[in-house]
N, C-alpha and C positions, 0 to 999 in steps of 0.2 A: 550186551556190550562186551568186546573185547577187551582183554586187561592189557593189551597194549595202548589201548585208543585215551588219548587225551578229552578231559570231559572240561571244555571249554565254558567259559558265564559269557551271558547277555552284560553289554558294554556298553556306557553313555557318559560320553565325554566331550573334552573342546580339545584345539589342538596346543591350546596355553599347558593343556598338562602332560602333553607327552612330549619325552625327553628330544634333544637333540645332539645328533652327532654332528660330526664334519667327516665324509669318508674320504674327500680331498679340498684342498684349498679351493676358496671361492664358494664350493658346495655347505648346505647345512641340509638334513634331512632328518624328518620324523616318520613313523611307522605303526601303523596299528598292523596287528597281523594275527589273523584266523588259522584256520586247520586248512583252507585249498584256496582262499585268497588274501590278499595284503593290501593295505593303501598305505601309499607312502606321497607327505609334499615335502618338494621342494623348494627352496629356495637358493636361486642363485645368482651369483654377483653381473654385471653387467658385461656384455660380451666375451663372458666366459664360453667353451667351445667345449661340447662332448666328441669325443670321435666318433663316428659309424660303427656301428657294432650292430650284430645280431646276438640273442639268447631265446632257449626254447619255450619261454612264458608268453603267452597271448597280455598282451597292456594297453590298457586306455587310457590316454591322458587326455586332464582339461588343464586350460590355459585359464588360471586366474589373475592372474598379473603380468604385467611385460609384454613384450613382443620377442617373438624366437622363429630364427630362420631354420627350419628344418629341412633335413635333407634322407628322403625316405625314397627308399631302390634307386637311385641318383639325381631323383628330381626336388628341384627344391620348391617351399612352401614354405612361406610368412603365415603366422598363426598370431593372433590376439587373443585379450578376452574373450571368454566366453567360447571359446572354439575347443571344440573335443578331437580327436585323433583315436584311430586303431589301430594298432601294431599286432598281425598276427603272429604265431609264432615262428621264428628263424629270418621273419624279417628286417631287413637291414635299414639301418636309420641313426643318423646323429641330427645335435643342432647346437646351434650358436644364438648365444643371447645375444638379442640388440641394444640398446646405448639405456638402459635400463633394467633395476632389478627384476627379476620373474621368477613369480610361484606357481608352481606344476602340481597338478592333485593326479598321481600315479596311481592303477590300478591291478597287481600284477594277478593270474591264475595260472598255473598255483603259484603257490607264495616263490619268493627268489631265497632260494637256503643262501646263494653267496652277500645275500644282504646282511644275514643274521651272525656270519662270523666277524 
């Protein structure tokens, strides 16, 4: 082992016990996060709007709740329940909640350092 390398524990939890921020209004998010991936849900308020943006993490997201109109390389996409999404990396993509709350189960590799400041 390297003595720089973080020697990480096997993890078994719910998400009732990991903490919540708000990194903007309307937003609430939670995070588990490993040494080369993270899972982060969100939760957010009803046609709230993310801008388009690209970052260099590959992310999966599932649709647990809500409906979200997404808008990935400029085409748009309704997603509900149960529908997964791949975002690779530098890909471009926002969305807009629709007239209901929605939880997002994010999957980032590697982790998003600007999450953790």
């Amino acid at each position: 082992m390297i003595a720089n390398d973080v020697q990480l524990s096997a993890l078994v939890t719910d998400w009732t016990r990991i903490p919540v921020s708000e990194p903007s209004p309307g937003i609430k998010r939670q995070m588990v996060v490993g040494k080369n991936v993270m899972i982060c849900r969100f939760t957010f308020e009803p046609f709230l709007v993310t801008p388009e943006h690209t970052h260099p993490h590959e992310q999966m997201t599932l649709v647990v709740k809500g409906r979200v109109r997404f808008f990935i390389d400029g085409i748009e996409k309704i997603v509900g329940p149960g529908d997964v999404l791949h975002f690779p990396p530098n890909n471009r993509h926002g969305a807009t909640m629709m007239d209901e709350e929605v939880v997002l189960i994010d999957i980032f590799s590697p982790i998003r350092e600007d999450f953790l400041r």
